[in-house]
N, C-alpha and C positions, 0 to 999 in steps of 0.2 A: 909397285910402291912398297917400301920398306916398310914392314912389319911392325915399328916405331909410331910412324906416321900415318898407319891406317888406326892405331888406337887413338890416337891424337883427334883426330878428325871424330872418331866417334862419339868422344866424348864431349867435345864440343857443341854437337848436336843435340844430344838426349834433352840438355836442360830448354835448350829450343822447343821442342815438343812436351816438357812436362810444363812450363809456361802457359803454351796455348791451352794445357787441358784446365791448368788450376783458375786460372784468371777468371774465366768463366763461373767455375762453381764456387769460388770465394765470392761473386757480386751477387749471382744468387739468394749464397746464407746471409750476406748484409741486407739487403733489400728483405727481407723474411724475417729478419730482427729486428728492422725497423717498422716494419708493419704491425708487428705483434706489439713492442715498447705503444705504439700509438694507438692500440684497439686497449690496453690496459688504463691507460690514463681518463680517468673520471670526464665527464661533460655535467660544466658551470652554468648554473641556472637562476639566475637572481629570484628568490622570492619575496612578494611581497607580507603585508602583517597576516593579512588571513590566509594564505595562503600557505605558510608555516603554522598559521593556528590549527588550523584542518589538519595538515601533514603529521602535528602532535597528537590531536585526538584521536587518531582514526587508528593506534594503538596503546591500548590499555586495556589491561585485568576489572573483572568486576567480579564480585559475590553476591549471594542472596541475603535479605534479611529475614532476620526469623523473630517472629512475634511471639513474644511471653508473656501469657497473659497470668496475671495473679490470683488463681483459681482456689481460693479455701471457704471452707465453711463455718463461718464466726458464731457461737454460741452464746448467747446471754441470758443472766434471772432476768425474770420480768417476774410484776405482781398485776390484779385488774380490781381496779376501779372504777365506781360506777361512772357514768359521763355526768350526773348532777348528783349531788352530797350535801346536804345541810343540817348546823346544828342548831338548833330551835332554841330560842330563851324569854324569857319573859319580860313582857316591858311595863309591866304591873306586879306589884305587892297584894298579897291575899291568900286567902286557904284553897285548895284545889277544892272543887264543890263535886265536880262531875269527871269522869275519867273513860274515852270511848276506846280507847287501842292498845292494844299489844305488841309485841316485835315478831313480826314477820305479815302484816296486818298490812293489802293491801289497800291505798285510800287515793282520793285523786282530787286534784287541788280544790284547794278553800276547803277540805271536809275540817270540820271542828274535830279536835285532835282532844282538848280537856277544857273546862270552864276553871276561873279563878271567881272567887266573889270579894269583892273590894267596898263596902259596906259606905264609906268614906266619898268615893264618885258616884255613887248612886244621889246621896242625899245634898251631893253639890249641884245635881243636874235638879234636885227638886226646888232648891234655893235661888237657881237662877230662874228656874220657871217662874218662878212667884214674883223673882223681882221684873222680869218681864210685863206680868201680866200687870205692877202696879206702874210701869212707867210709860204701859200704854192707856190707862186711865189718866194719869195726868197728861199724858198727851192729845184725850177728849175733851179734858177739861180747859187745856188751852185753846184749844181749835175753839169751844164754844163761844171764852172770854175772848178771842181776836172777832170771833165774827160780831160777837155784840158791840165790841167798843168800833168793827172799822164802821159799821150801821150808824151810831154815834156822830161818829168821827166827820159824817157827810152835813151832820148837823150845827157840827161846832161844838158839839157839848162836851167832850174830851180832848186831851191833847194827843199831839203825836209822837209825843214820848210815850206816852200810856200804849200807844198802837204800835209803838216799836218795841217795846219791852217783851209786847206779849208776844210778838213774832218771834222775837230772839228765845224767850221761850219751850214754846212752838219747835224749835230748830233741835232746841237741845232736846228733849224729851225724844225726837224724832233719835237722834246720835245714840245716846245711851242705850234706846233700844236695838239700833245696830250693832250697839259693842258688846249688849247681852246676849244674842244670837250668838254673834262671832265666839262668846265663851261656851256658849250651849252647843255650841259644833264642834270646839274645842275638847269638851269632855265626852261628847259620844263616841269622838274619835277615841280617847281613854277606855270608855267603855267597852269599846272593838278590841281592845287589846286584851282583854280577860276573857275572850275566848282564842286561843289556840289553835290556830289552824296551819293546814296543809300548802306549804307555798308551790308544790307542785306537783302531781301525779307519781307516787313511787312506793316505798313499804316503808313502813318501819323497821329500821335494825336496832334501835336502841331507845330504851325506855329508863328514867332516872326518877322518874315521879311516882307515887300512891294519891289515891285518895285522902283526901284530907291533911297532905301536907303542906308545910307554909313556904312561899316561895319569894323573895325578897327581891326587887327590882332594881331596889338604890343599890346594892354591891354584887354587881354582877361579875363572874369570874369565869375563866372558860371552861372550867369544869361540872361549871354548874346546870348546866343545858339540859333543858326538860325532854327534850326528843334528838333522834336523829335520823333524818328519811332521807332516803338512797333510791335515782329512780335508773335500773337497771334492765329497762328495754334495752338502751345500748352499751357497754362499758367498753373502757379505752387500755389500751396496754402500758404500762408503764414501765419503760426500760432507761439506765445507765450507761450509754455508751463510754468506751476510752476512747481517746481521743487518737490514739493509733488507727481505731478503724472506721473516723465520723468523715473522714474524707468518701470513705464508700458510700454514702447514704444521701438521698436528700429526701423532699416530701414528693410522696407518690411510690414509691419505690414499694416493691413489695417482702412479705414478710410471712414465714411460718411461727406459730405460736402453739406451742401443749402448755398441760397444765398437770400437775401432781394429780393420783386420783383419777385422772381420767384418761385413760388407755385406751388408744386408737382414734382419738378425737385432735384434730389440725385443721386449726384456725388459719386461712389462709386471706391474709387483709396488707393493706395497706399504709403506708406511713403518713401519719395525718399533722402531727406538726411536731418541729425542732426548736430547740429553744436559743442557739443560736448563737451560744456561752457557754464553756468549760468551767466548769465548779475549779473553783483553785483548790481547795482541802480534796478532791478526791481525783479529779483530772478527767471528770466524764464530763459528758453532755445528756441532758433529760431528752428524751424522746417518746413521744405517745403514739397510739395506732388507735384506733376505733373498730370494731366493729359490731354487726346487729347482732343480739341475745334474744331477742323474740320468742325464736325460736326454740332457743337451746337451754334458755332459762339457767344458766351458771349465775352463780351468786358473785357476790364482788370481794377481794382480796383475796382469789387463787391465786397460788406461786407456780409456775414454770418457767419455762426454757423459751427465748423466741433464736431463730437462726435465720439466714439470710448467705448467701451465695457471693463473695465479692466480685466474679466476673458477671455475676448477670443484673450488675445493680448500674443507675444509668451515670454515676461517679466513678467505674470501674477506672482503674489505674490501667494500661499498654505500656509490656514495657519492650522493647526488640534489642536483639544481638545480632552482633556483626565482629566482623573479622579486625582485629588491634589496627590494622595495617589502614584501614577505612577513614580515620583519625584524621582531622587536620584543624586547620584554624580560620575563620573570615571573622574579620572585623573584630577582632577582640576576644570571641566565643571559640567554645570547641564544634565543632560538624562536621559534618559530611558531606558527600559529594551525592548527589539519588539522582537515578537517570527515571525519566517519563517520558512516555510516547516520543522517545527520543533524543529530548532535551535535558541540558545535564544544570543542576542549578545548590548553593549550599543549603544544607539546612542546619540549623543552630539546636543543640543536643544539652541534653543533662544526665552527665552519668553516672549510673548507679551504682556499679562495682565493675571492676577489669581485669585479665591475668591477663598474660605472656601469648595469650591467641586471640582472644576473642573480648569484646565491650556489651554491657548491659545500659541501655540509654532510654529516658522518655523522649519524645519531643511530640511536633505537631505534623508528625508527617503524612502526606498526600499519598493516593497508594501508588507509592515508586515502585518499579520492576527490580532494579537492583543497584549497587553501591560500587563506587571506583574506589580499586586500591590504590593506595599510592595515590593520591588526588595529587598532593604538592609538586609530582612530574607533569604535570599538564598545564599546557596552556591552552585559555579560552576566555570569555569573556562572562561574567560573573552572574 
């Protein structure tokens, strides 16, 4: 064969044979590209509402919260007064006669404190007695004229007007003398008052009277007061709160109290009443403590310091931080989102200060474990 025609023929051939090799590994790579395009392509799964609510919450962020408590220790003056005080005065005009006490003099109710003598009710109490004694003679002497004329009267021999007179009489005699008592109780009562006594168990701090001075009832004044007794078994504290710090406070709550003068003594008592009203000219509230002096015998109108802890009072203020991001809104308010034993629910906040990280808030909150950030990505049911 010429040399022409064997190239011919070979060429012819070769593409025969690179055919049968390609064919083959070209359906290969397609079948292997198709397999792969179809293992990449997502698988559709219709969910239903809970079932994308779950799928949502079962990723999210949470933080801790941290509680701040408002931990200071508030100082105030206080002064102590006795728990009973009175100032004594006269309810009768007259000369002091008699004079029993001093100041510091202790006495204990009813003692006669000083006598007045009023010369004027003595001799009205003798003037009623006498009228007394005459309007109970005529009142024998009518008894005896009813009894003779009703004797009489069975006979005919006087009228019954005569018998009715006398009883009417009789009646009045009976009244008068009624209303002469009622005067004669009247002025011993008076008389009780010219002696001076002790309305209750305590000392004297103050004395305004001598012997033999005159002491005038019809213009009494308040400076005028014959005594003044203090009974200082117990005395009460008496403090000014501001009204910054009456939210910490209520009754029962306790209280340390010094006193000027006496170094190393701390009265540890109790808050016994609030009065319940801010003074508008100064902006406190009064508050008093009690406690027993028995023992300790401190006099009344000490000035000291009382103090009080504002985390350990039972109005302490909680305030807690949390991370800015925690933030969100239900129903109108601001809150948060606090998970418990699992379950996530809002709670409604009031904040106190915020920066660019972190919020300072009160509320009412249950002891949650911890707080979702980012709340407003979630869905759940409220």
């Amino acid at each position: 064969m010429p040399r022409r025609a064997k190239m011919l023929n070979l060429v012819n051939r070769k593409p025969r044979k690179l055919a049968s090799v390609l064919v083959p590994l070209l359906t290969s790579f397609i079948l292997l590209a198709s397999s792969s395009v179809m293992a990449k392509e997502p698988t559709r799964v219709l969910l239903n509402k809970d079932s994308l609510e779950e799928s949502a919450v079962q990723h999210y962020q949470t933080a801790d919260l941290i509680q701040i408590n408002d931990v200071r220790q508030v100082s105030l003056p206080i002064i102590s007064r006795a728990i009973q005080s009175a100032k004594l005065f006269s309810r009768m005009s007259g000369f002091i006669t008699a004079q029993y006490v001093e100041i510091g003099d202790k006495v204990n109710k009813n003692y006669v404190l000083a006598v007045i003598d009023d010369p004027e009710v003595k001799a009205q109490e003798q003037k009623i007695l006498a009228n007394i004694a005459s309007e109970q003679a005529e009142k024998e002497l009518n008894q005896l004229n009813l009894t003779r004329v009703e004797q009489l009267a069975n006979s005919k021999l006087v009228s019954d007007a005569e018998r009715d007179l006398l009883r009417i009489m009789l009646r009045q005699s009976n009244a008068k003398i009624d209303a002469l008592k009622s005067e004669l109780a009247q002025n011993l009562q008076r008389q009780s008052f010219l002696s001076i006594r002790a309305p209750f168990s305590g000392y004297i701090v103050e004395k305004n009277i001598e012997l033999g001075d005159l002491v005038n009832a019809d213009n009494p004044q308040t400076d005028t007061y014959l005594y003044r007794i203090a009974n200082t078994q117990k005395l009460k504290i008496i403090a000014y709160v501001p009204q910054s710090e009456i939210k910490f406070l209520t009754v029962g709550d306790n209280i340390n109290a010094t006193f000027t003068g006496y170094d190393g003594l701390i009265i540890n008592t109790q808050i016994t009443r609030m009065a319940k009203a801010v003074e508008e000219s100064t902006g406190t509230m009064l508050i008093e403590a009690e406690f027993d002096n028995t023992s300790l015998n401190l006099p009344s109108g000490l000035r000291g310091i009382m103090s009080f802890d504002t985390a350990q009072q039972s109005n302490a203020q909680v305030y807690w931080q949390a991370p800015i991001s925690a933030l969100t809104y239900h129903q109108g308010n601001t809150a948060i989102v606090g998970i418990k034993d699992g379950n996530k629910r809002f709670y409604k906040i009031n904040i106190i200060s915020q920066s660019t990280k972190n919020v300072v808030f009160t509320s009412k909150l249950e002891q949650i474990e911890k707080v979702i950030l980012n709340p407003n990505a979630l869905l759940f049911n409220s």
